[in-house]
C-alpha angles and dihedrals in degrees: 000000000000120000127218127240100246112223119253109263119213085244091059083066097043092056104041083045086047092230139112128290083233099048085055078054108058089047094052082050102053099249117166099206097078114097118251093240090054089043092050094046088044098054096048090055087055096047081043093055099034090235108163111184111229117276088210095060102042090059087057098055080050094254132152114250096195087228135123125193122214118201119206137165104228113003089195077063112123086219089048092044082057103043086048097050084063096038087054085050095061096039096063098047083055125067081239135115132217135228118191116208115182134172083219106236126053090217092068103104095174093074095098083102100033087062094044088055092046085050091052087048106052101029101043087045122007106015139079088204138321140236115224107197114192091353123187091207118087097190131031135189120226153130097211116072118271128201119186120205113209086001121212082242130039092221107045124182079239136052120277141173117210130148128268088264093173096056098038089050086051091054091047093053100044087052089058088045088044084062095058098256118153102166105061124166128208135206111188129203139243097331096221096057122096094225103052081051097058093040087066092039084064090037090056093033095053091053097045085055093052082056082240107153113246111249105196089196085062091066121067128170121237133169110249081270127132089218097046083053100050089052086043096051099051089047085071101034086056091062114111084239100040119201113257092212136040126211118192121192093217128023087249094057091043088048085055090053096047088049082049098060102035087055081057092057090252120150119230104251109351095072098015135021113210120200115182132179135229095052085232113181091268096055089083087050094062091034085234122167114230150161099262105215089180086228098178087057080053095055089049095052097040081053089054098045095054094041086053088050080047091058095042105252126127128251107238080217131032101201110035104198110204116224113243132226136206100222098199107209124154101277082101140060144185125258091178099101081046089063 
């Protein structure tokens, strides 16, 4: 029969540091009566044996866990994969740990009370404060500090981080103007996000500027997706008067409407310009232009800003808004020299 491997006890490690079960304790505990060389000994034997206390029941005692939890819809997400590279970052410039939650797929619009439960279960019990990147939920309950990174709303009852989405979508647009392009499509993002919102506000506003008149079949919704994109993206290269440009409110969608094209027998950029938005790792595969929101810098600043809640100190803002960037690579063309 095979035989488990039976946990270490705390008095496994009382015993191999020679010590009471009550002075472990108080190490584990952060007491500052023990002295140095037994804390020292105390704590090799519990890197040597493996023993971890309980979270749980630290945060009980009212104790710090030195653990932060980050809550993310799809974690195989391009955006997530970036937001996780900076809060790493962070994390391992700090003496914290880090716990990932996820609901395990971005096109689940139903999570607004899964993360909200999540919430409940890591602030209220393992962790110092959590990170809620995307989120569906517009409010939380918790004890513990929260920072959202690209909120539901642009003004949260908690502090966020999330990119000037307005001003980036307008670039994008007026360097697709500046080309000469007159027929643009757009493809938006999850509708109840803030961001996706205030992409297609820029992307309205920028036309109406030009003194373009607005075509609501030009404008379809997606769902941050590649697929969606793709399905999006041949939906508006079918029409009898095709776009000659494409604009994509997220790189994946944008992706989607390259592969689109491309399927149709379509040449980027000769019969058709892409613009995406995000600037993920993939976007300079594809040489695709895009809006850079520097999102991993946003995971690192949205990790300082909660450790710093977690230590008691106060955010000089409460809403931290990222500069965007047009990252120009070869997915567009002019049309000026065909007018």
């Amino acid at each position: 029969m095979r035989r488990t491997k039976q946990a270490v006890k705390i008095q496994d490690v009382a015993r191999t540091a020679g010590v009471s079960v009550s002075t472990v304790s108080r190490v584990l505990n952060g007491k500052v009566d023990v002295a140095e060389e037994t804390q020292a000994r105390i704590q090799q034997v519990i890197d040597q044996l493996g023993y971890t206390s309980s979270l749980a029941a630290r945060s009980m005692r009212g104790q710090k866990n030195n653990l932060i939890g980050l809550i993310m819809p799809d974690i195989a997400y391009p955006f997530a994969i970036e937001v996780m590279k900076g809060v790493n970052q962070a994390v391992a410039e700090s003496d914290y740990d880090l716990l990932v939650f996820t609901t395990g797929d971005i096109r689940k619009y139903g999570t607004a009370s899964q993360e909200q439960k999540y919430v409940s279960l890591l602030n209220n019990s393992i962790t110092d404060g959590v990170i809620i990147a995307a989120p569906a939920a517009a409010e939380f309950s918790s004890e513990a500090p929260i920072i959202s990174i690209d909120p539901l709303s642009e003004n949260p009852n908690y502090p966020a981080i999330h990119a000037t989405n307005y001003e980036g979508s307008r670039e994008a647009m007026r360097y697709l103007l500046g080309l000469g392009h007159r027929q643009i499509g757009f493809i938006g993002g999850r509708p109840e996000l803030t961001s996706a919102k205030r992409r297609e506000k820029g992307y309205r506003n920028a036309l109406e500027e030009a003194g373009i008149a607005l075509d609501e079949t030009l404008i379809i919704n997606g769902d941050y997706t590649t697929e969606t994109g793709f399905g999006c993206a041949r939906q508006l290269l079918e029409r009898e008067n095709r776009p000659t440009a494409i604009f994509a409110a997220n790189d994946q969608s944008a992706i989607g409407v390259i592969q689109a094209a491309q399927a149709m027998g379509l040449s980027i950029p000769a019969d058709l310009s892409v613009i995406g938005f995000d600037n993920i790792t993939d976007a300079a595969y594809f040489d695709l232009t895009t809006i850079d929101q520097f999102i991993s810098q946003m995971g690192y600043q949205a990790t300082k800003m909660l450790l710093r809640l977690i230590n008691g100190e106060v955010l000089e803002q409460q809403i931290v808004k990222m500069k965007t960037c047009l990252v120009v690579r070869g997915s567009c063309r002019s049309l000026m020299h065909l007018n």
